[in-house]
C-alpha angles and dihedrals in degrees: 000000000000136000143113103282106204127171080003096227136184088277084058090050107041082050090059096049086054103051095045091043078063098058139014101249114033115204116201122213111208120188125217125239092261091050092046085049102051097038091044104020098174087049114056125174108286085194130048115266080243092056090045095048083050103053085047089053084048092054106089099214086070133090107166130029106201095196113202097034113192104247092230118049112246140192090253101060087043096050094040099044090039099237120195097166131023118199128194126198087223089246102129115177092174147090080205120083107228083182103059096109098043083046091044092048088038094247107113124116138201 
């Protein structure tokens, strides 16, 4: 699962339960500010990129922070992390698809 994180709320959370309920090692993407703000302009980070990898770290359900998460999945995360599943929140900020490739392998879920 990927995405900014901030002010990491129950929506965040309850995501997070979900996805690693769904494997048994759950691997968080977390985008950087320049990435947030070309992909959401008018939302920047209202937390450093530092305060929302620790609140994810925090988060049991969690057992790797990747910081600085490419915004769009790609055949190398998935070949060096070993993905077998990718799971989006549904929150899609974006006229770009990030989940072309995972769609695209059927293993995108939502």
């Amino acid at each position: 699962v990927d995405g900014t994180f901030d002010l990491l709320h129950v929506g965040h959370l309850s995501t997070l339960a979900a996805a690693r309920a769904m494997g048994d090692y759950l691997v968080v993407g977390l985008h950087e500010d320049g990435e947030v703000r070309r992909a959401r302009p008018d939302a920047p980070p209202i937390m450093s990129l530092h305060e929302r990898a620790l609140g994810l770290l925090a988060c049991r359900w969690v057992d790797e922070v990747l910081i600085g998460a490419p915004f769009a999945v790609t055949r190398d995360i998935l070949d060096a992390y070993r993905v077998s599943l990718v799971v989006c929140g549904g929150a899609v900020d974006s006229s770009e698809d990030p989940y072309a490739l995972p769609k695209a392998l059927g293993i995108l879920h939502v």
